[in-house]
C-alpha positions as CSV (number, residue, x, y, z in Angstrom):
1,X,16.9,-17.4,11.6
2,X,16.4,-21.3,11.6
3,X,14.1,-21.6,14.3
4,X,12.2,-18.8,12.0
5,X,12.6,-20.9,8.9
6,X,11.8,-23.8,10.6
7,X,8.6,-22.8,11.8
8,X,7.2,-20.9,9.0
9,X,7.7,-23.9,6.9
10,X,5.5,-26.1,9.2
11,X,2.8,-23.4,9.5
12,X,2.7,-23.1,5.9
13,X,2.4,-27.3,5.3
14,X,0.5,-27.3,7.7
15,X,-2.1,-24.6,6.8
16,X,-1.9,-23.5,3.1
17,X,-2.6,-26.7,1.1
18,X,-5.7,-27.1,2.7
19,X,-6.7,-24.3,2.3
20,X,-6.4,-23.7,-1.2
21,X,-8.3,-26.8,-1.2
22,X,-10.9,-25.2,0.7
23,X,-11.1,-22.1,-1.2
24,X,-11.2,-24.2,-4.5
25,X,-14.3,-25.8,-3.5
26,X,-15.7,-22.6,-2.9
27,X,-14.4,-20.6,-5.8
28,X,-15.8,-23.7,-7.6
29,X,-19.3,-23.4,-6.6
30,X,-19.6,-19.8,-6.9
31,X,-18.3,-19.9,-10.4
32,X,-19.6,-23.1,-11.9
33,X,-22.7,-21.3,-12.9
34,X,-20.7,-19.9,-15.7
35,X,-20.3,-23.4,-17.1
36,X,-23.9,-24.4,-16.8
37,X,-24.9,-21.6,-18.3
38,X,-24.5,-23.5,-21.7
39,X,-27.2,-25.6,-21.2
40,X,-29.0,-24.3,-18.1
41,X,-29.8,-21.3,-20.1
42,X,-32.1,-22.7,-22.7
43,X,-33.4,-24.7,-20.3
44,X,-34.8,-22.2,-17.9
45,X,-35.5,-19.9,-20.3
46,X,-32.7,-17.2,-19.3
47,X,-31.7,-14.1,-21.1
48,X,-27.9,-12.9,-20.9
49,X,-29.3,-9.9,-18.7
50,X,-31.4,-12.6,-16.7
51,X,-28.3,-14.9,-16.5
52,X,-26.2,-11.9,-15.5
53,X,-28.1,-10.4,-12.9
54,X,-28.9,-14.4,-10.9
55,X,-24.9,-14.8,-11.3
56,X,-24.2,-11.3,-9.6
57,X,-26.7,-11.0,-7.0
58,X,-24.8,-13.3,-5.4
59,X,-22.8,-10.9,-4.1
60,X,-25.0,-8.2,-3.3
61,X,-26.5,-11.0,-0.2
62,X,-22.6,-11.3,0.3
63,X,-22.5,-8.0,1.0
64,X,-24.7,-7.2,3.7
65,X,-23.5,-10.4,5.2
66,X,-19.9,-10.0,5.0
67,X,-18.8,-7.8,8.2
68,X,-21.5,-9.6,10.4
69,X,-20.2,-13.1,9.5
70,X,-16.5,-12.4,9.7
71,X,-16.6,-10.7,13.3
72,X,-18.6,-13.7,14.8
73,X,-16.2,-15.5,13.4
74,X,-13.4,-13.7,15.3
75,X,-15.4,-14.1,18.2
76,X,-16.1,-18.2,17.6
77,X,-13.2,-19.1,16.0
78,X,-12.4,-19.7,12.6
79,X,-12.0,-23.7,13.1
80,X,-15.8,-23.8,14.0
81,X,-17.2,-20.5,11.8
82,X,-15.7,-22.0,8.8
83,X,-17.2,-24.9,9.2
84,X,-20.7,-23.7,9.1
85,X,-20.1,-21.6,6.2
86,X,-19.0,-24.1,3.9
87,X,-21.7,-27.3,5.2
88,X,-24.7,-24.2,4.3
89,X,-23.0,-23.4,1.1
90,X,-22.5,-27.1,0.1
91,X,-26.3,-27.9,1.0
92,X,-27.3,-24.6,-1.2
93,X,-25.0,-25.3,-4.0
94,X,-26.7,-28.5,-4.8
95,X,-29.8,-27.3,-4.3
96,X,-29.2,-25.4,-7.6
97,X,-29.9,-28.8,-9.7
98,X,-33.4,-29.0,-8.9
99,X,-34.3,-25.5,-9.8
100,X,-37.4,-26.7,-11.9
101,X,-38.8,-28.8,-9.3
102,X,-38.4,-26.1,-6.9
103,X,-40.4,-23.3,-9.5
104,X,-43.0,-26.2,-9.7
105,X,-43.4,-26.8,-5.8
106,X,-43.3,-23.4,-5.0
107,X,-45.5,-21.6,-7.7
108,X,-42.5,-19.5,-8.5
109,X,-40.7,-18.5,-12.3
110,X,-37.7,-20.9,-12.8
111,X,-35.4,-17.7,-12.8
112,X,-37.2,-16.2,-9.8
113,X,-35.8,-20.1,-7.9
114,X,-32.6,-19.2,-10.0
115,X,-32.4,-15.8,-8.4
116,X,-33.5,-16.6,-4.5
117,X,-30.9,-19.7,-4.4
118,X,-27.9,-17.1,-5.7
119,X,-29.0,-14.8,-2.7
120,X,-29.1,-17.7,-0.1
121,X,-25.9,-18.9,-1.6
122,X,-24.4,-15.3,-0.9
123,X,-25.9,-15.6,2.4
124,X,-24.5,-19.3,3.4
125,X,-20.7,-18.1,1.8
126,X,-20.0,-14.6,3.4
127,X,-17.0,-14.5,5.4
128,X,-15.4,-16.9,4.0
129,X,-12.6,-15.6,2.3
130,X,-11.8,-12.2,4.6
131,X,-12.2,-14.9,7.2
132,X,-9.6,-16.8,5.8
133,X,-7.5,-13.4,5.1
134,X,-7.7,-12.9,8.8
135,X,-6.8,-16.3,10.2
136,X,-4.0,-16.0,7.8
137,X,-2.9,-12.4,9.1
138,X,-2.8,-14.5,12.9
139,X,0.0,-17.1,11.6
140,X,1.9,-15.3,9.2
141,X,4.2,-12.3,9.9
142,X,3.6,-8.9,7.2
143,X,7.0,-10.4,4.9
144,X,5.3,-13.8,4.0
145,X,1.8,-12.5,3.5
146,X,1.6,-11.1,0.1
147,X,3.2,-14.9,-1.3
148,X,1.0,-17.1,1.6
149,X,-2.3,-15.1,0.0
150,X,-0.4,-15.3,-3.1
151,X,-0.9,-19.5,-3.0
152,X,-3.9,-19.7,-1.1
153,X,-5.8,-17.5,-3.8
154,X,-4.1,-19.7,-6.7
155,X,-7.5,-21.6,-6.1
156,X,-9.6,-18.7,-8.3
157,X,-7.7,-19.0,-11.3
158,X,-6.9,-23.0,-10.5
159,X,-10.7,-23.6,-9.6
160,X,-10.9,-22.6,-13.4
161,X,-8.0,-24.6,-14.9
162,X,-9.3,-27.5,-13.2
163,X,-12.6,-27.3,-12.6
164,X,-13.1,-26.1,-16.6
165,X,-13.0,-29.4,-17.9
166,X,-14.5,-30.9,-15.3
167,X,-17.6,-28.8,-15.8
168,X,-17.1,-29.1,-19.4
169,X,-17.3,-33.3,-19.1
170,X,-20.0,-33.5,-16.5
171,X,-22.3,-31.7,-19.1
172,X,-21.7,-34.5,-20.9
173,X,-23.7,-36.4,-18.6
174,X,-26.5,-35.0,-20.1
175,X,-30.1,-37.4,-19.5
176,X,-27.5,-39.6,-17.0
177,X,-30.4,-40.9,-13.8
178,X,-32.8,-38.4,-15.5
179,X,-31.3,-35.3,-14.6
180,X,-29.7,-32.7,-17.2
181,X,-25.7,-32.3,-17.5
182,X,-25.9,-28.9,-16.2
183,X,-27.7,-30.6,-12.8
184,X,-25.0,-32.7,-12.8
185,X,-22.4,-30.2,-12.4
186,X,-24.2,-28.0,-9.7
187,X,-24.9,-31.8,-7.7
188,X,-21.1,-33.4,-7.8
189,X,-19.2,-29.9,-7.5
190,X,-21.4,-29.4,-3.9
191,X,-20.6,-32.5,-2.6
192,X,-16.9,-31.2,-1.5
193,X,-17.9,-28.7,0.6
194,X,-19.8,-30.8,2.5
195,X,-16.9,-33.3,3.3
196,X,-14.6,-30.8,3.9
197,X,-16.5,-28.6,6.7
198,X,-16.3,-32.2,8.9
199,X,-12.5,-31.8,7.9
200,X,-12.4,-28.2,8.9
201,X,-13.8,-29.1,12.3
202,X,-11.2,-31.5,13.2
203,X,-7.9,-29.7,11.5
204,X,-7.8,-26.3,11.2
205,X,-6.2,-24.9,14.8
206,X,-7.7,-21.2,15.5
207,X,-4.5,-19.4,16.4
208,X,-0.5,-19.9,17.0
209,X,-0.9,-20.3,21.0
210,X,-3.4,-23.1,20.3
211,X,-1.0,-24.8,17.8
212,X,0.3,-28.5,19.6
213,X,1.5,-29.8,16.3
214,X,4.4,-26.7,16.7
215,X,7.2,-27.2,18.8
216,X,7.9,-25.4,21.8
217,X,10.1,-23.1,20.9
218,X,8.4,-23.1,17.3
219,X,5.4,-21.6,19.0
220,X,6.6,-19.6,21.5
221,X,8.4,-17.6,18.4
222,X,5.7,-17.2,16.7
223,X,3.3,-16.0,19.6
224,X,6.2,-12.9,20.4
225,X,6.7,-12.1,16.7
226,X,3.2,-11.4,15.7
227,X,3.0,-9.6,19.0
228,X,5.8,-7.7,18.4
229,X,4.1,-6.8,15.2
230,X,0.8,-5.2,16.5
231,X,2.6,-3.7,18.9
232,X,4.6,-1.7,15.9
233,X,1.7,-1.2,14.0
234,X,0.1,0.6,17.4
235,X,2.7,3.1,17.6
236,X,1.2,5.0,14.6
237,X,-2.6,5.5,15.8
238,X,-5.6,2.6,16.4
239,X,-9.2,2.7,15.7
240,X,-12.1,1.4,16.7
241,X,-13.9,-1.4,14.8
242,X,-16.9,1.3,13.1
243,X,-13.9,3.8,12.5
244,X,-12.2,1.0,10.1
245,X,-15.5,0.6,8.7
246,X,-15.5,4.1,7.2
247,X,-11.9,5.1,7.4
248,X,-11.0,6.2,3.9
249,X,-8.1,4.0,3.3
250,X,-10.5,1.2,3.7
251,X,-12.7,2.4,1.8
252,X,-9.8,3.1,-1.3
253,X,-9.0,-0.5,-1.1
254,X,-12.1,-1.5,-1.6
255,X,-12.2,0.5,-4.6
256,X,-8.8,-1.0,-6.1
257,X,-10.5,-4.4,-5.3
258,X,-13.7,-3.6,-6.7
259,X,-12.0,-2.6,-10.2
260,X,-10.2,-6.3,-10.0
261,X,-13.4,-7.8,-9.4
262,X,-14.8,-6.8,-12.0
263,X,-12.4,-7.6,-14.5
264,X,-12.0,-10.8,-12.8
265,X,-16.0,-11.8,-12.0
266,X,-17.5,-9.7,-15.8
267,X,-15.0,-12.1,-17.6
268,X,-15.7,-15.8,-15.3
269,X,-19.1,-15.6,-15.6
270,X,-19.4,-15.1,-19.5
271,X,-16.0,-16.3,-20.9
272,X,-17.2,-20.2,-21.3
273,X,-20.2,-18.5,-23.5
274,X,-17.5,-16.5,-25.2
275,X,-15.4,-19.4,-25.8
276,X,-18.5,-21.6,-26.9
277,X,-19.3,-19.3,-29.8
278,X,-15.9,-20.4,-31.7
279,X,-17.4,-23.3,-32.4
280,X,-16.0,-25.4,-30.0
281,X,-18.1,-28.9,-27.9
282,X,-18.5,-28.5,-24.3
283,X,-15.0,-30.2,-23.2
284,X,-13.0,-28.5,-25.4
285,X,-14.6,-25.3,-24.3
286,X,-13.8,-26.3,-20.6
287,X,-10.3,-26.6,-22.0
288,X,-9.8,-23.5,-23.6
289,X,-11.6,-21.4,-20.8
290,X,-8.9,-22.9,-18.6
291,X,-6.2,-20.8,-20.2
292,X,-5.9,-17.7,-19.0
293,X,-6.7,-19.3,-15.7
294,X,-3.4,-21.6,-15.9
295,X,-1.2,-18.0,-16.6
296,X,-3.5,-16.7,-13.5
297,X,-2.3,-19.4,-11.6
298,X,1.5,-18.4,-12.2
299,X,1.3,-14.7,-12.0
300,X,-0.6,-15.1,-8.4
301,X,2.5,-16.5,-6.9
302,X,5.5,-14.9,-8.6
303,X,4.1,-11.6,-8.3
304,X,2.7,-11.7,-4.8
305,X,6.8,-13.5,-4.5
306,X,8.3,-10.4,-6.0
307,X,6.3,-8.0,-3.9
308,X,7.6,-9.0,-1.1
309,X,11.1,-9.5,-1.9
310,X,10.8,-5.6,-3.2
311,X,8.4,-4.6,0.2
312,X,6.8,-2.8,-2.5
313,X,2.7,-3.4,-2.6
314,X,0.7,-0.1,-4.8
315,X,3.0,-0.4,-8.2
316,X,3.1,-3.8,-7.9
317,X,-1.0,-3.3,-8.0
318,X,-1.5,-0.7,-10.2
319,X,0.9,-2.7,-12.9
320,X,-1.1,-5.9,-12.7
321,X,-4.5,-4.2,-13.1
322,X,-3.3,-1.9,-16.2
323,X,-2.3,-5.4,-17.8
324,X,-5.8,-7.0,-17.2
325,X,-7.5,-3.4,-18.7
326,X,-5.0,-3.9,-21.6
327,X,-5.7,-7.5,-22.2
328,X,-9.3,-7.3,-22.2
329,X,-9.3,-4.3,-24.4
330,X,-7.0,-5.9,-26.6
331,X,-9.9,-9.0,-26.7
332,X,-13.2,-6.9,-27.4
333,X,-11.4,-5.6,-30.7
334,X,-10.1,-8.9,-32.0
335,X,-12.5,-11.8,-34.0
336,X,-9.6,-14.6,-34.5
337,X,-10.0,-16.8,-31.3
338,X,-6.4,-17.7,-31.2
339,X,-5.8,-14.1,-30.6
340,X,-8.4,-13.4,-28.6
341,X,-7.1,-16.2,-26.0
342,X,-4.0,-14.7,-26.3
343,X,-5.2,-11.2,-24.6
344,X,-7.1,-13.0,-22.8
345,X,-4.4,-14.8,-20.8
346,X,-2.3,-11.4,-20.7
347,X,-5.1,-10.2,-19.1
348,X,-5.2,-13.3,-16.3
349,X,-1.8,-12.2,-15.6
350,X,-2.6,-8.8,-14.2
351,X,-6.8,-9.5,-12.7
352,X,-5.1,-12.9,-11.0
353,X,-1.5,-11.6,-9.7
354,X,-3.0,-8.1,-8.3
355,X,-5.2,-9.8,-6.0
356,X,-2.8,-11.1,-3.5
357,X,-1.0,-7.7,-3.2
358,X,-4.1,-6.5,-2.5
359,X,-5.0,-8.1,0.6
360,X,-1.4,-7.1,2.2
361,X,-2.5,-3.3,1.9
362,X,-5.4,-3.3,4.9
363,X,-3.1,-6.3,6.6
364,X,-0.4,-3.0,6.9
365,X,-2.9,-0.9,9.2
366,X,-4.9,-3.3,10.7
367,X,-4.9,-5.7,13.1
368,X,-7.0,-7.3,16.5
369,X,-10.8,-7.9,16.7
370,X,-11.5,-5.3,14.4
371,X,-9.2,-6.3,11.4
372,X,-12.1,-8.8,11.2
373,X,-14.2,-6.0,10.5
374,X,-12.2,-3.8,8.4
375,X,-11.2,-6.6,5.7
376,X,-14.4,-8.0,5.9
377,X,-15.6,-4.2,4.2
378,X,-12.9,-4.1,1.8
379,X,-13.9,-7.5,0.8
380,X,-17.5,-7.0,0.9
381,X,-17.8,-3.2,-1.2
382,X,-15.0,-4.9,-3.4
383,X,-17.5,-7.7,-4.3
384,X,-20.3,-5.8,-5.5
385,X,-18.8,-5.8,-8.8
386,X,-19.4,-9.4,-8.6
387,X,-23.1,-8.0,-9.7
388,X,-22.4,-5.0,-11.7
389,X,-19.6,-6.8,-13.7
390,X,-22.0,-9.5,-14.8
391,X,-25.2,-7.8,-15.0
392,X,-23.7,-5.1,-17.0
393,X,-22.2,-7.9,-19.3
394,X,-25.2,-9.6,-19.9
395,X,-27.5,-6.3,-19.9
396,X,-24.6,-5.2,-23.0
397,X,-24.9,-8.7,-25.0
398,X,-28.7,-8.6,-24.9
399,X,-28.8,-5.2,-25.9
400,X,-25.9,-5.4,-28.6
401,X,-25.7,-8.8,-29.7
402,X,-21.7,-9.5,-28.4
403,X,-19.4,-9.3,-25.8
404,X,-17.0,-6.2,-27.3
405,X,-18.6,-3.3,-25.7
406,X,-18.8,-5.2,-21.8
407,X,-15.4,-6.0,-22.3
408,X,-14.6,-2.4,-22.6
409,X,-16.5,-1.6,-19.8
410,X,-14.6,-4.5,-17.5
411,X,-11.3,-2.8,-18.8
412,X,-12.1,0.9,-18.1
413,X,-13.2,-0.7,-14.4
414,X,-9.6,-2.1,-14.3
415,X,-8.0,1.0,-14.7
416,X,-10.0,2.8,-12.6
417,X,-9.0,0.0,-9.6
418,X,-5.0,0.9,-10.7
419,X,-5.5,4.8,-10.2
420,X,-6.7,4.4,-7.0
421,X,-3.6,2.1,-6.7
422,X,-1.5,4.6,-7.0
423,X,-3.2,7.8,-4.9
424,X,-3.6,5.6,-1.9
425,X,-1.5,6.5,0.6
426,X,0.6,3.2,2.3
427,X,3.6,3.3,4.6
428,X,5.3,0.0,3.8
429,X,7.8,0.6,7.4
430,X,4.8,-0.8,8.9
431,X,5.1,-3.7,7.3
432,X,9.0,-4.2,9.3
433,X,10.1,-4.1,12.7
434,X,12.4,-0.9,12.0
435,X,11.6,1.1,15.0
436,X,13.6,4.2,13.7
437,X,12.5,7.5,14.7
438,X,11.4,7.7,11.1
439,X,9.6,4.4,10.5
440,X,7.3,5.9,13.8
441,X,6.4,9.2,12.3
442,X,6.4,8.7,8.8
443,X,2.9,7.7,6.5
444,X,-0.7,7.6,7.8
445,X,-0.9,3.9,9.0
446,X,-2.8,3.0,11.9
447,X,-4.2,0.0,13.5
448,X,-7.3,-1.3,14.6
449,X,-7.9,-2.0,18.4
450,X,-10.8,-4.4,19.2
C-alpha cells in the first residue's frame, strides 16, 4: 500500500499540473471567441446566427478529425503528437486577429475568413483531449481516474474563471499598436500554446515503462498493475478497433456527452453576451462570467472524488446533468441578474462535475491501441453539440430577440444526456481486480484489442 501511495503521488505531480496547464491553454483558445465576440461582432459585421455557426463549426472539422488524430497518436506517441497539435493550434489561434486583412488579401467576406480559420482550428486541435484521456488511462489505475480527469478537466471551467477577466481587460486594449482589443485577446492568449508544445517535447514521458524519474520499484508496480488491469478487463470479451467504433455503448456515451456539451458549449459561447446586456463594462463582465465557472471548478473535483470513493459512475452522471437542465431552466425564466447568476452557477455544478465521470465510463471497457479509437468517437460525436449548441443559440436570439427560448433548448439537451445516463448498461466490477466468479460473468463489458 505505500509503495502504491508513493508512486501514484509522483505520477500525479508529475503529470497532472501540467497538464491542466496544457488543457487551459487550449480550452482558452477554443473559447475566447466568446469574449471577443463583444467587439469582434460589430466589427465584422456578425449576426448571433453568423457568430453561432463560426464558433460551432469548430467542432464539426474536430469531428472528422478526431479518431484519425488520436490513433496516430497512439502509434507516435503522445510526447511528440501533442506537441504538434498544440504548435498548429497556437499558430491558428493568432491568426484569428488579422481576420480583416486576411478577407482583404484573399477576396473573401470577413465572416467567410471567420468561418475557414474556426474549421482549420478544429482541424489543428483534434485529439487533443481523448489523447490526453488515453495517456491518462496508461498511468493511472480505473480507482484514481474519475478524480485525475476530475483535476485535469478543472481547466474548462478554470480557463473561464481565469481567462474571463483576462479577456475582459485585454479588450481594453482597444486601438493599443493599431490593432482592436478583441485582436488583442485572440494574439496574447495564442502565444501559450506555442511555448508550451517546446515544453511538451522535452517533459511529458509517453508511458509508465519509459518513466526514469520513477523509481525502480515505483515503476515496476505500476507496469504489472495496469497490466493486471487489461488483463481483467479481457476476461469479459475484446473488440476490434472498427467494432468500438460502432459498438452501442460507445455510441450511448457519446450521447450522454453530447447532452453535456451542449449545456456546457450553448452557454460558453453566449454567456459573456448574456452577461453584457446587464449593463455591465467589459472587465466586470469577464468577472461575472467567471462565476459559475469558479462553482465548476469545485464540483469537477469533489464529484469525480465522491464517484470513486462510492465506485459508482451513471447516477453520479445522470444527477449532475439534471442540475445543469435545472439551472439553466431556472435562468431563461428569470430577468433579475443576481438571480439569473445564481441558476447559472447551479447549473456549472452539474454541466462541469458530470464531465469527469463521464470519461471513466468507456475507460471501464476499453483499453490497448484501440481505446485510442473508441474514446476518440465518444469524444468526437460528443462534440458536435459544440455546433448545434451554439448555432441553435444564436439562430434562437436572431430569430427571437433573447436568450430564454435557447436556454430551454440547452436544458432539454441536458436531460436528454442524463436518461441515457441511466439506460446505459455499465459493470463497475470491471473497474476492480475482484476476480470472483461473479465479477467474470456479470454486465456486458468488454475490452478493446489493438
Amino acid at each position: 500500500m505505500e509503495l502504491e501511495t508513493r508512486t501514484m503521488a509522483r505520477v500525479t505531480a508529475r503529470l497532472v499540473p501540467f497538464l491542466i496547464v496544457c488543457y487551459f491553454v487550449a480550452y482558452l483558445d477554443r473559447v475566447n471567441v466568446g469574449f471577443a465576440a463583444l467587439q469582434m461582432n460589430k466589427a465584422l459585421d456578425l449576426s448571433a446566427s453568423a457568430f453561432g455557426f463560426g464558433a460551432g463549426i469548430f467542432f464539426i472539422a474536430y469531428f472528422f478529425f478526431e479518431v484519425p488524430s488520436n490513433l496516430l497518436l497512439e502509434r507516435f506517441g503522445a510526447r511528440r503528437w501533442i506537441a504538434r497539435i498544440m504548435f498548429t493550434w497556437g499558430i491558428i489561434a493568432g491568426a484569428m486577429a488579422f481576420i480583416p486583412d486576411l478577407a482583404r488579401i484573399t477576396g473573401m467576406s470577413n465572416a467567410h475568413v471567420f468561418y475557414g480559420l474556426r474549421i482549420l482550428l478544429g482541424v489543428a486541435e483534434a485529439g487533443f483531449f481523448p489523447g490526453i484521456i488515453f495517456l491518462l488511462t496508461l498511468w493511472f489505475p480505473a480507482k484514481y481516474r474519475a478524480r485525475v480527469v476530475g483535476y485535469f478537466m478543472a481547466a474548462i471551467p478554470l480557463s473561464t474563471v481565469i481567462g474571463g477577466p483576462v479577456s475582459g481587460s485585454l479588450l481594453s486594449l482597444d486601438g493599443r499598436g493599431g490593432l482592436a482589443g478583441w485582436q488583442w485577446v485572440y494574439l496574447i492568449e495564442a502565444i501559450p500554446a506555442v511555448v508550451l508544445s517546446v515544453a511538451v517535447l522535452f517533459y511529458l514521458t509517453d508511458k509508465p515503462a519509459d518513466a526514469g524519474w520513477l523509481a525502480d520499484d515505483e515503476r515496476r508496480w505500476l507496469v504489472d498493475r495496469q497490466a493486471q488491469e487489461r488483463r481483467h478487463r479481457e476476461k469479459v470479451r475484446t473488440f476490434s478497433v472498427l467494432e468500438a467504433l460502432i459498438n452501442p455503448r460507445v455510441l450511448a456515451v457519446a450521447l450522454i456527452y453530447f447532452g453535456a456539451n451542449a449545456t456546457n458549449y450553448g452557454l460558453s459561447f453566449f454567456l459573456p453576451q448574456i452577461v453584457k446586456a446587464f449593463g455591465l463594462t467589459n472587465v466586470q463582465t469577464g468577472f461575472v462570467t467567471a462565476l459559475p465557472y469558479a462553482v465548476g471548478v469545485v464540483s469537477m473535483v469533489l464529484w469525480g472524488r465522491h464517484s470513486d470513493r462510492r465506485l459508482e459512475r451513471k447516477r453520479h452522471v445522470a444527477f449532475a446533468l439534471a442540475v445543469a437542465a435545472a439551472g439553466i431552466a431556472a435562468a431563461a425564466g428569470l430577468d433579475n441578474p443576481v438571480l439569473k447568476m445564481l441558476a447559472l452557477s447551479i447549473a456549472g455544478f452539474g454541466i462541469f462535475g458530470c464531465l469527469p465521470v463521464i470519461w471513466t465510463l468507456p475507460a471501464a471497457f476499453l483499453s490497448g491501441a484501440a481505446a485510442a479509437g473508441g474514446i476518440a468517437a465518444v469524444n468526437s460525436l460528443g462534440n458536435l453539440a459544440g455546433f448545434f449548441g451554439p448555432y441553435a443559440m444564436g439562430w434562437i436570439k436572431d430569430s427571437t430577440g433573447g436568450f430564454g427560448a435557447g436556454l430551454l433548448c440547452l436544458a432539454g439537451a441536458g436531460l436528454v444526456g442524463a436518461g441515457a445516463a441511466l439506460v446505459l448498461p455499465h459493470n463497475p466490477a470491471l473497474e476492480t481486480l475482484d476476480d470472483s466468479p461473479q465479477t467474470e460473468t456479470h454486465g456486458e463489458g468488454g475490452v478493446v484489442r489493438p
